[in-house]
C-alpha positions in Angstrom: -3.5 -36.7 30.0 -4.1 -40.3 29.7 -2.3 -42.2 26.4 -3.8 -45.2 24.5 -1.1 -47.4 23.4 -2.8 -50.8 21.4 -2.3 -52.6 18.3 1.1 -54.4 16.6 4.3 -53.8 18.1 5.3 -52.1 14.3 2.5 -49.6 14.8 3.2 -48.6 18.4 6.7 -48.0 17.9 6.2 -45.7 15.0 3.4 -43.7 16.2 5.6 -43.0 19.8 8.3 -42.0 17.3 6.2 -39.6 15.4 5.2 -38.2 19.1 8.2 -37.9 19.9 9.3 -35.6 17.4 6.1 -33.8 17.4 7.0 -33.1 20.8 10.5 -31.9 20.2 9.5 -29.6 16.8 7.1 -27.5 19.2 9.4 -27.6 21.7 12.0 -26.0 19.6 9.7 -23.9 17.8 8.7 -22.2 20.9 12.1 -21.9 22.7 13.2 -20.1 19.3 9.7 -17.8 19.5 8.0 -19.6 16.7 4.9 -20.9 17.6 2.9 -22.3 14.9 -0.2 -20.0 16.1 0.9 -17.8 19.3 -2.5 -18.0 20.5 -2.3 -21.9 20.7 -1.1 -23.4 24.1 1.6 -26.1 23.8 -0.9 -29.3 24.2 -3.0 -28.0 21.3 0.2 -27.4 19.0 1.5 -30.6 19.9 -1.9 -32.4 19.0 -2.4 -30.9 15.7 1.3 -32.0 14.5 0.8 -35.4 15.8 -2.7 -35.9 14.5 -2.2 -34.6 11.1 0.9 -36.9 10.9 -0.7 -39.9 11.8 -3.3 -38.7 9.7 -0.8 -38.5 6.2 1.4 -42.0 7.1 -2.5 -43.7 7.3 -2.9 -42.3 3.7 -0.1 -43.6 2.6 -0.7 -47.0 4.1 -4.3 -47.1 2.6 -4.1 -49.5 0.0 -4.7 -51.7 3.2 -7.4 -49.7 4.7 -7.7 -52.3 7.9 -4.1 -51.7 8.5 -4.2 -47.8 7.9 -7.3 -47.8 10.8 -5.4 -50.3 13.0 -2.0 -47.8 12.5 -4.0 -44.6 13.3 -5.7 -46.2 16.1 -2.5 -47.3 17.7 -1.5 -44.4 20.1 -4.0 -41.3 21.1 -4.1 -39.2 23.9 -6.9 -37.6 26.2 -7.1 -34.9 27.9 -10.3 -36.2 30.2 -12.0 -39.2 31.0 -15.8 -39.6 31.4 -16.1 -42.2 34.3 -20.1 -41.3 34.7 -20.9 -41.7 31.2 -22.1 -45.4 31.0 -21.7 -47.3 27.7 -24.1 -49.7 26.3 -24.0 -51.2 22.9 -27.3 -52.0 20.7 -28.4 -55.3 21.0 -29.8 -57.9 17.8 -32.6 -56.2 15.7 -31.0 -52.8 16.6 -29.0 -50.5 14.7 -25.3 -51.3 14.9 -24.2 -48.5 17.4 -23.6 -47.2 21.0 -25.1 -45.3 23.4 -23.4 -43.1 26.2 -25.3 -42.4 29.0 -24.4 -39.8 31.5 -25.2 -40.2 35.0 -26.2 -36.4 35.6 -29.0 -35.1 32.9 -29.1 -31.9 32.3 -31.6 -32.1 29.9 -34.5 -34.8 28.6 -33.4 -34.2 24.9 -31.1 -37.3 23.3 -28.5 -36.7 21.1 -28.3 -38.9 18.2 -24.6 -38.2 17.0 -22.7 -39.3 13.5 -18.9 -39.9 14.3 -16.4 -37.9 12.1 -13.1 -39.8 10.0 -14.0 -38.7 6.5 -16.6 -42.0 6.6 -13.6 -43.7 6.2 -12.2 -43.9 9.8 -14.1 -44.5 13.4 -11.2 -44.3 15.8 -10.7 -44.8 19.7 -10.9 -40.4 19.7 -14.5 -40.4 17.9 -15.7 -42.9 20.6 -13.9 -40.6 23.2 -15.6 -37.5 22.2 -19.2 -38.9 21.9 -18.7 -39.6 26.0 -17.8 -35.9 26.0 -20.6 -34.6 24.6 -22.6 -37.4 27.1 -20.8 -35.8 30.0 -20.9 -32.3 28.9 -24.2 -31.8 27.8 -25.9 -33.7 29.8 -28.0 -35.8 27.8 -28.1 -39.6 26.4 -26.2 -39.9 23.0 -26.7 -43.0 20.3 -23.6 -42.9 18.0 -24.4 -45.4 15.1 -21.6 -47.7 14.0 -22.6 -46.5 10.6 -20.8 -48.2 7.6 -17.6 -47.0 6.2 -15.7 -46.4 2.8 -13.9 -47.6 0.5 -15.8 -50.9 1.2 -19.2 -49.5 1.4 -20.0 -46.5 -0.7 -23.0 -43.9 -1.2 -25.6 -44.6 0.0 -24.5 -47.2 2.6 -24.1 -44.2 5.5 -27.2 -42.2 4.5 -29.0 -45.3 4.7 -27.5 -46.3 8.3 -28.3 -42.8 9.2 -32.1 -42.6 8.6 -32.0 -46.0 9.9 -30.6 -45.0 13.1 -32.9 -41.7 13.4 -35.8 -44.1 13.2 -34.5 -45.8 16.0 -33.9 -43.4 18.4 -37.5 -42.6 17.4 -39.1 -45.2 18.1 -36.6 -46.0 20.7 -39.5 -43.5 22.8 -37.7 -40.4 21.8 -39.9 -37.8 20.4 -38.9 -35.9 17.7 -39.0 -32.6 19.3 -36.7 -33.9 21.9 -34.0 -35.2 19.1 -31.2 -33.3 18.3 -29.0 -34.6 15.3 -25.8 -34.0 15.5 -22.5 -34.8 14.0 -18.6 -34.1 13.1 -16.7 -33.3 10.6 -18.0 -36.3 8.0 -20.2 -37.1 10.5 -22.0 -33.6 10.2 -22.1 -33.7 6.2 -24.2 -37.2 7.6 -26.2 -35.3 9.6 -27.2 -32.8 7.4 -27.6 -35.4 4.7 -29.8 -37.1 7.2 -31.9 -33.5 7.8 -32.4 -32.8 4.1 -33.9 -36.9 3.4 -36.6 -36.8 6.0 -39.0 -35.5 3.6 -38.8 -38.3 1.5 -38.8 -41.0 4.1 -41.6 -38.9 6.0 -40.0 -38.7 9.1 -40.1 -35.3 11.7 -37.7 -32.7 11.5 -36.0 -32.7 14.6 -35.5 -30.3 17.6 -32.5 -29.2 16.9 -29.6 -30.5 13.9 -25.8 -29.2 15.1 -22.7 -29.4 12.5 -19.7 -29.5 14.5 -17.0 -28.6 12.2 -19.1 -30.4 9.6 -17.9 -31.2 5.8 -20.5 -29.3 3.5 -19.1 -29.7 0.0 -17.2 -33.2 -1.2 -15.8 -31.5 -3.8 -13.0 -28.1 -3.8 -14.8 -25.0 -2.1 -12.9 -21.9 -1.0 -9.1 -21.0 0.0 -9.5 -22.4 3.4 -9.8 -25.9 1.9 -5.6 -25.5 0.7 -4.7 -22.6 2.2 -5.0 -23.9 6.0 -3.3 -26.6 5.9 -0.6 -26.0 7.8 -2.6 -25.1 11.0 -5.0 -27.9 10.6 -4.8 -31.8 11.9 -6.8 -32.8 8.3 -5.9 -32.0 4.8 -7.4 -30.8 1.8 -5.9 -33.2 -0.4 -7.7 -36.1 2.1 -10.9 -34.1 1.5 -11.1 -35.0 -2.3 -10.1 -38.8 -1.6 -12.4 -39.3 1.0 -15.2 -38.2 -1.9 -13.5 -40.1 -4.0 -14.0 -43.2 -1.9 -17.9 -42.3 -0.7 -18.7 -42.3 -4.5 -17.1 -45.3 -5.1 -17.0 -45.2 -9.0 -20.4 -44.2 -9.0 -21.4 -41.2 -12.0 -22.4 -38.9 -9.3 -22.1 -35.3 -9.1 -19.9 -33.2 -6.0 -24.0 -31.4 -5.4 -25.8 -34.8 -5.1 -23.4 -35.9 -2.6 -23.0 -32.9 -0.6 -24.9 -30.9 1.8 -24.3 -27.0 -0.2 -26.3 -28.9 -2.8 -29.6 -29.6 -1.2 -33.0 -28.1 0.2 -33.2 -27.3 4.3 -36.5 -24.8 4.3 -39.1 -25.8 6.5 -36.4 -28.6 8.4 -35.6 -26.8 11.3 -33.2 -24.6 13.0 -29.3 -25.7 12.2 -27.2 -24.5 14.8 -23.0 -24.8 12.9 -19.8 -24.3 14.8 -16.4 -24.1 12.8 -12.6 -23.0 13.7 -11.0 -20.2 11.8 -7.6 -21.7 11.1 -9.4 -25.1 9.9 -9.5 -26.0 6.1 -13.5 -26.7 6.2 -14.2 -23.2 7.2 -15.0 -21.2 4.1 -17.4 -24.1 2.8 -18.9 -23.7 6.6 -19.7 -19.9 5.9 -21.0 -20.5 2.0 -23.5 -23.7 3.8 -24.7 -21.2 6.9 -25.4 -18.8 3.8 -27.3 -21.2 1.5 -29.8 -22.1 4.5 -30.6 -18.4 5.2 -30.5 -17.9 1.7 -33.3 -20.4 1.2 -34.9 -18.9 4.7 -33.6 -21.6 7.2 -33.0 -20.9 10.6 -28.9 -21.6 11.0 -26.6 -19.7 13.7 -22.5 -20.3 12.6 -20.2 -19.1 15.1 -16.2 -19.5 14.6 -13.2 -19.4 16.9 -10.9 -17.2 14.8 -7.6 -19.2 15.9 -8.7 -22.8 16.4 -8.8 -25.8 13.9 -11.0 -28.8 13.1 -12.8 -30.8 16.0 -11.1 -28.4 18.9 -14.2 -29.4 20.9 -12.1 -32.9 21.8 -10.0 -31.0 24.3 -13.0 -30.8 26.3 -12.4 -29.0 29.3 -8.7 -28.5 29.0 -9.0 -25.9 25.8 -11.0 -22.4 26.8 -12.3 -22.2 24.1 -13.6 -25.7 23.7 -15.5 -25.4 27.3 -16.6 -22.3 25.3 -18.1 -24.2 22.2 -19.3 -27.4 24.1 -21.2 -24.3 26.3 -22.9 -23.0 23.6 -24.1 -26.3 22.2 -25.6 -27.4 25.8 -27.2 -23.9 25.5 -28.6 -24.3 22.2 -30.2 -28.0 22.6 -31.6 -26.7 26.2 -32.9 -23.8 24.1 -34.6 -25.6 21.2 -36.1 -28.7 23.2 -38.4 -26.6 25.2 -36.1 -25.7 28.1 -35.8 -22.7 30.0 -32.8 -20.3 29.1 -32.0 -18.4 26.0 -29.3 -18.8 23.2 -28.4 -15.5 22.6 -25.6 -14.3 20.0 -22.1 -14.2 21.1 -18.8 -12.9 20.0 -18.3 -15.6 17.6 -21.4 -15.5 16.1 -21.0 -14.9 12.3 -24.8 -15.6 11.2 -27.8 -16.1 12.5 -31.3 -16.3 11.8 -31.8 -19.1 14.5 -35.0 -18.1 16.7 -35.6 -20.3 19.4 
């Protein structure tokens, strides 16, 4: 595991602290047989205390938003490094962003990926796990630099985001070689995104994937609350990142939110979501509005993992599981051989590829 350790000196020293003791709770928790989850391995604990704390003392920091991103920022671990993925930023006239660009293809699709941090956050970690999904699928991703809140509201990112997918279009990118994609925030952007091309008369894509993704901004379900303590993000961080993406604005929780708009005729929607996290049951009520309205959409869950589990990358079965199915999927619905079968996870699906 490799550690990031940047920022002020004030920063660094708290964050190792917080580690510390993260590392010393599960420690004890396990030597007196209480797990948080028994099913979790000790790196994945550990990562979910640690990330959720540095997730509340950026909260409470927030008044200076700068300083909450520079705190959260200041140590982070990985579990892999991507030394074949190639990074390149956009250049002037271009769409603030990056591309990652794997030395082995596995595919001629690109991935045109929206980073998750509630819209308010694009850590060190976000950039990480774009190279993952680089490396791991095979294929070129462009993750915009989109901009964030509280400084720039709605529609600031939905902007940047049809912006960007008319880049990667007529970057030389057909459109039934794109796949949109995104995490968490980033894949309530991307589905945002989907559900706009009408208007902007733009081409579906291949393929749209909601990793984890936020479908409601405003309180859905008992998962929102109720998993809280087995998930890195909170549901109380849910409704203050809405609050900031409205920004004062008079608009409603549907306007804003993916649960509250049209996807027939858009293309297939492949979602992938983590039992334990607090997104979950407003994951299951957005996979059954889109067959509902007679979309294509697969959702498959890992009973006992949390938000984002894909960043421990090879490390985590079951993220080499998830990250598997997604490199299965895009091969499947850009035109290349192999199927994408249901699995044991699979919850839904209508998805015919």
């Amino acid at each position: 595991m490799k550690t990031i350790i940047q920022g002020r000196l004030s920063h660094k020293l708290r964050s190792m602290a917080v580690s510390a003791a993260c590392l010393c709770r599960v420690a004890l928790g396990r030597a007196l047989g209480r797990p948080l989850v028994k099913a979790w391995p000790f790196l994945f604990e550990y990562g979910t205390r640690y990330t959720r704390a540095q997730f509340n003392h950026a909260f409470r920091i927030s008044h200076d938003i700068a300083e909450s991103r520079a705190y959260f920022d200041s140590v982070y671990g990985m579990t892999e490094t991507y030394p074949d993925v190639s990074v390149r930023e956009t250049g002037d006239g271009e769409p603030r962003g990056t591309w990652f660009l794997p030395q082995t293809r596995h595919s001629d699709a690109t991935l045109l990926h929206f980073h998750g941090g509630g819209y308010t956050f694009y850590a060190g970690v976000s950039r990480h796990f774009a190279a993952c999904l680089a490396h791991t699928l095979g294929v070129a991703v462009f993750a915009p630099d989109y901009r964030l809140t509280p400084e720039h509201p709605h529609p600031a990112q939905l902007d940047d985001g049809l912006a960007a997918y008319a880049h990667v279009l007529a970057h030389g990118t057909p459109p039934e070689k794109l796949v949109l994609c995104g995490d968490s925030a980033g894949g309530h952007l991307a589905l945002m995104v989907l559900a706009k091309l009408r208007d902007v008369n733009l081409p579906k894509p291949a393929l749209t994937v909601g990793i984890s993704p936020w479908t409601d901004i405003g309180r859905r379900g008992a998962s929102q609350f109720g998993n809280d303590p087995y998930d890195m993000v909170q549901g109380y961080m849910t409704l203050q990142f809405a609050k900031w993406l409205k920004g004062g604005q008079a608009l409603s929780d549907a306007a804003l939110s993916p649960i509250g708009q049209d996807y027939r005729s858009l293309g297939p929607i492949y979602l992938q979501a983590g039992g334990r996290e607090i997104l979950v049951d407003m994951i299951r009520d957005f996979a059954s509005l889109v067959a509902a309205q007679g979309g294509s959409v697969r959702l498959d869950v890992w009973p006992q993992m949390n938000h984002e589990f894909h960043a421990y990358g090879a490390y985590l079965p079951e993220s080499r599981e998830a990250l598997a199915c997604l490199r299965r999927a895009v091969a499947a619905c850009v035109g290349q051989a192999g199927g994408f079968a249901p699995n044991e996870r699979t919850e839904r699906d209508s998805l015919s590829t």
